[in-house]
C-alpha positions in Angstrom: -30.2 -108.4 -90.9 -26.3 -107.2 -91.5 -24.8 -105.8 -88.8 -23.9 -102.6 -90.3 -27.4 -101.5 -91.8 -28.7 -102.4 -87.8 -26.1 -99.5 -86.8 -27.3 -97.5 -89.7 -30.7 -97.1 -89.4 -30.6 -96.3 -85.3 -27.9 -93.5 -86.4 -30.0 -92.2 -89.2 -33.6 -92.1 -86.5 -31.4 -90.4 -83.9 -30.1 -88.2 -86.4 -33.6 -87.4 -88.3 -34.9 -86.9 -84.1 -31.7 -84.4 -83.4 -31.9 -82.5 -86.4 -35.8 -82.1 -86.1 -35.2 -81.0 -82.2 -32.1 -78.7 -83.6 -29.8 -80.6 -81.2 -27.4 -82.1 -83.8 -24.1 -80.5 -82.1 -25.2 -81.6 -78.8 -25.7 -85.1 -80.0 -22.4 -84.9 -82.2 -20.9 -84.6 -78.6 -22.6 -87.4 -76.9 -21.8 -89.5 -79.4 -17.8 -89.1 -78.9 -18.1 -89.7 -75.7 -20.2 -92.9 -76.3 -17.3 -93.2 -78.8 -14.9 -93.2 -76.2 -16.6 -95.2 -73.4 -17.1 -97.7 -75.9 -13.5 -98.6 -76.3 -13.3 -99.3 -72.4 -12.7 -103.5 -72.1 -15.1 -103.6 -68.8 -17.8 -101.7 -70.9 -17.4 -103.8 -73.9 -18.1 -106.9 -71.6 -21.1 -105.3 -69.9 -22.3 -104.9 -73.4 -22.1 -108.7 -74.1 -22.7 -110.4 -70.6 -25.6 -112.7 -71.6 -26.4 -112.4 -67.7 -27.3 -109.4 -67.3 -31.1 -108.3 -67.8 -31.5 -105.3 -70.5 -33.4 -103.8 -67.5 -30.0 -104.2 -65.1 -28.1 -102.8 -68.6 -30.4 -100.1 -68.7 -29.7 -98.8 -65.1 -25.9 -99.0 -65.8 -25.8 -97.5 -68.7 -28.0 -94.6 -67.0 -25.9 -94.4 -64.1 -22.9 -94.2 -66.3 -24.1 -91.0 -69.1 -26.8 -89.8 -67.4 -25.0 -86.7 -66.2 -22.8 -86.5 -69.3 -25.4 -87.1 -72.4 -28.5 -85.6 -73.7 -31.9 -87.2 -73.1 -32.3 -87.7 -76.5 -29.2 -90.0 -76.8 -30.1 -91.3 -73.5 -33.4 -92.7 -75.3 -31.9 -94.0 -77.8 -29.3 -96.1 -75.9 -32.3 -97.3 -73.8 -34.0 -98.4 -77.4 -31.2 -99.9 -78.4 -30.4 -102.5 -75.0 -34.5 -102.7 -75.0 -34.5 -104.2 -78.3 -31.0 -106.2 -77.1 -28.9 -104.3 -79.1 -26.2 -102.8 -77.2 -23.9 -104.4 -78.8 -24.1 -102.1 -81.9 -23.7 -99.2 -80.4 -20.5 -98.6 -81.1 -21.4 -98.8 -85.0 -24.5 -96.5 -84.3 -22.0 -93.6 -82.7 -19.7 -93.6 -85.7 -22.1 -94.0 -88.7 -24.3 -91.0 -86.6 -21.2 -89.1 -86.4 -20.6 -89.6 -90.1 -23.9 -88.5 -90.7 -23.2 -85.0 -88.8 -19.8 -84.5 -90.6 -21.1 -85.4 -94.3 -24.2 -82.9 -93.3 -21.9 -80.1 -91.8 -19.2 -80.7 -94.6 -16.7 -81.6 -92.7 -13.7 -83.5 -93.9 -12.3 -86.7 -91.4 -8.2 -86.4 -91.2 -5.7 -88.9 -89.0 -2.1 -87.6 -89.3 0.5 -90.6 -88.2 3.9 -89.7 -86.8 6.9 -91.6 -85.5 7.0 -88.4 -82.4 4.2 -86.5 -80.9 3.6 -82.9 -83.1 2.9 -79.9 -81.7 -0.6 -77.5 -82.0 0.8 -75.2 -83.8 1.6 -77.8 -86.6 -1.4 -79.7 -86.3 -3.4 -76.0 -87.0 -1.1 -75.1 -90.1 -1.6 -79.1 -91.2 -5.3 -78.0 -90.6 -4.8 -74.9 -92.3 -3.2 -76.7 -95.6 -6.6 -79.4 -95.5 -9.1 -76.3 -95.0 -7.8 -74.9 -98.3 -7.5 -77.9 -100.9 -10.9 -79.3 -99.7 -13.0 -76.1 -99.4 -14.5 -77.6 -96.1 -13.7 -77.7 -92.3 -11.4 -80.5 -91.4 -11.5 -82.7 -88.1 -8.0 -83.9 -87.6 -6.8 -86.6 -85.7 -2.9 -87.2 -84.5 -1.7 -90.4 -83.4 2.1 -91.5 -82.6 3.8 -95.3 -83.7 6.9 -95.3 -83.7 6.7 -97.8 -87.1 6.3 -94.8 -89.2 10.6 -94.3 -88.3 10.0 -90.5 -89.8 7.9 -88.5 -91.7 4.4 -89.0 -91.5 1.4 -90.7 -93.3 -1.6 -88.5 -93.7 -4.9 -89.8 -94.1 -7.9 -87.6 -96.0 -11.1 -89.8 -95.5 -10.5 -92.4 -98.7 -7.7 -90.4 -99.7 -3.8 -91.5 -98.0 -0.7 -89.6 -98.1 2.4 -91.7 -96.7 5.8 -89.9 -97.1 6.9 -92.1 -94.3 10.5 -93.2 -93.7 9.4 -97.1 -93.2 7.3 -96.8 -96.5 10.6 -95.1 -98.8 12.5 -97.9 -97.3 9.6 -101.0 -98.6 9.8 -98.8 -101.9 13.8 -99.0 -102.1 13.8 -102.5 -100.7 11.5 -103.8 -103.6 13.3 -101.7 -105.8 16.5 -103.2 -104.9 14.9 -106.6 -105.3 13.6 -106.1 -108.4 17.1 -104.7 -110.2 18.7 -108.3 -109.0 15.8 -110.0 -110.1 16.4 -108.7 -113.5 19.7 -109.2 -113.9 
């Protein structure tokens, strides 16, 4: 079975379960921080270690989000490493979490800067997204210094760059073009 629809179809049961139990937000939270404790490099081996026992993953993983999760994503997590497939959850956390925004309406952002931007920014940035989309927006901020100036601005499929590294590819290839030509 593909990889993805595996992540799919635990995120759409514990998402059919949550909504049933009226514990979507709650779950929406556990989720992140499954998100977020997913991208640790010990975790992501503990995931893979082919000698470890799903029963000896089990007790980690409990001893690890027992205090910080629901029970309901605590079942799930011990369905998914009974069924030895810990290695997926990562993919079932984002496509349940794309589940809740798509259901709440709620529009995925990621700004890109070349310096850190204040709150006040990121809520009038928020503001702007709130008011072309119709919907609430969940923005993201990140920093590369890459981007030179400006910023790139990413709308779920939809990308903004008004970047000072992208003008300059534009002018560069424009540049090469007019000497190509003549």
């Amino acid at each position: 079975m593909n990889d993805s629809q595996i992540s799919v179809r635990y995120a759409k049961a514990l998402f059919q379960s949550a909504s049933e139990q009226q514990l979507l937000d709650k779950v929406y939270q556990d989720m992140e921080v499954l998100t977020s404790t997913c991208k640790l490099e010990d975790f992501q081996y503990m995931l893979v270690v082919p000698t470890l026992q799903p029963s000896q993953k089990i007790k980690v993983l409990n001893t690890i989000f027992e205090k910080h999760v629901s029970k309901i994503s605590m079942s799930m997590i011990d369905l998914v490493v009974k069924n030895k497939r810990e290695t997926y959850l990562p993919g079932i956390a984002r496509n349940f979490m794309d589940l809740y925004r798509k259901d709440k309406g709620i529009r995925k952002a990621s700004l890109v800067t070349a310096q850190s931007v204040d709150e006040s920014t990121m809520e009038g940035i928020r503001a702007l997204i709130r008011k072309a989309y119709d919907s609430e927006v969940e923005l993201s901020s990140s920093v590369h210094e890459d981007v030179i100036g400006g910023f790139v601005l990413t709308i779920e499929d939809m990308r903004y760059d008004a970047s000072v590294a992208s003008n300059l590819r534009k002018l560069k290839k424009q540049l090469l073009q007019t000497s190509i030509e003549k």
